[in-house]
Steps between C-alpha positions, in 0.01 A plus 500: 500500500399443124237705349179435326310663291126339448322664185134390517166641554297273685518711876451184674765300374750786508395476873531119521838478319670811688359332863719134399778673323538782771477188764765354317777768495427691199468874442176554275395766263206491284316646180155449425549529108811467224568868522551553848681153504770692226530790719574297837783311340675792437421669822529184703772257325322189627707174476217314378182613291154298509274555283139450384442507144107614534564898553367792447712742287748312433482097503756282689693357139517896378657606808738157479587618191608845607665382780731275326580735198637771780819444566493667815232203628559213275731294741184480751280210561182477378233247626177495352170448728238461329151327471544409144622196472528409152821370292469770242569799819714298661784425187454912381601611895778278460611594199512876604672383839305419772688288717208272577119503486270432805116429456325619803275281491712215546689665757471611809741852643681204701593380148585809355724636768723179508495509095643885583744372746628236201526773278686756706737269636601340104494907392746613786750193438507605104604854614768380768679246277836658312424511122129374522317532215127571523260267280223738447 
């Protein structure tokens, strides 16, 4: 069972999201702020991070960054979920390695949760293929 670790503060759609991807198979943990978020990756090696970028503490990019510059997390997938839609967010997750960007606005947890599935499935053939290289 993969494992998924949801970094946001709104309480309600931490609820919302963990109800569909529970329902769906997944094992959720969650952080309410960047911080936290850090901490849980350690504790928790999820095989997929999503994260808001509006956060107290610490904002969704900053803790992107971190994750990717440790070596010890780097190789995980990182989705960002956020409400901000614009082209400017969306290119500087990407270029600090978010695997994709989800506006929820424009998508409901149905969406995001088969979007996950994608994700997962392309991320666990990369690791069983002999001599795969990963692309970032």
């Amino acid at each position: 069972m993969a494992k998924l670790l949801l970094v946001e503060d709104d309480a309600l759609l931490v609820r919302l999201y963990q109800k569909k991807f529970t329902k769906d198979g997944y094992e959720v943990v969650s952080a309410k702020d960047g911080e936290a978020g850090l901490a849980l990756i350690d504790k928790e090696q999820p095989d997929l991070v999503l994260l808001d970028i509006m956060m107290p503490k610490l904002s969704g990019l900053e803790m992107l960054e971190r994750i990717k510059a440790n070596p010890a997390t780097r190789s995980i997938p990182v989705v960002i979920l956020s409400n901000l839609g614009g082209e400017e967010e969306q290119e500087r997750a990407l270029e600090l390695g978010a695997v994709a960007y989800i506006v929820k606005a424009n998508n409901d947890p149905a969406k995001v949760s088969a979007k996950i599935r994608e994700i997962l499935q392309a991320s666990t053939r990369d690791k069983e293929l002999p001599g795969a290289v990963s692309t970032g």
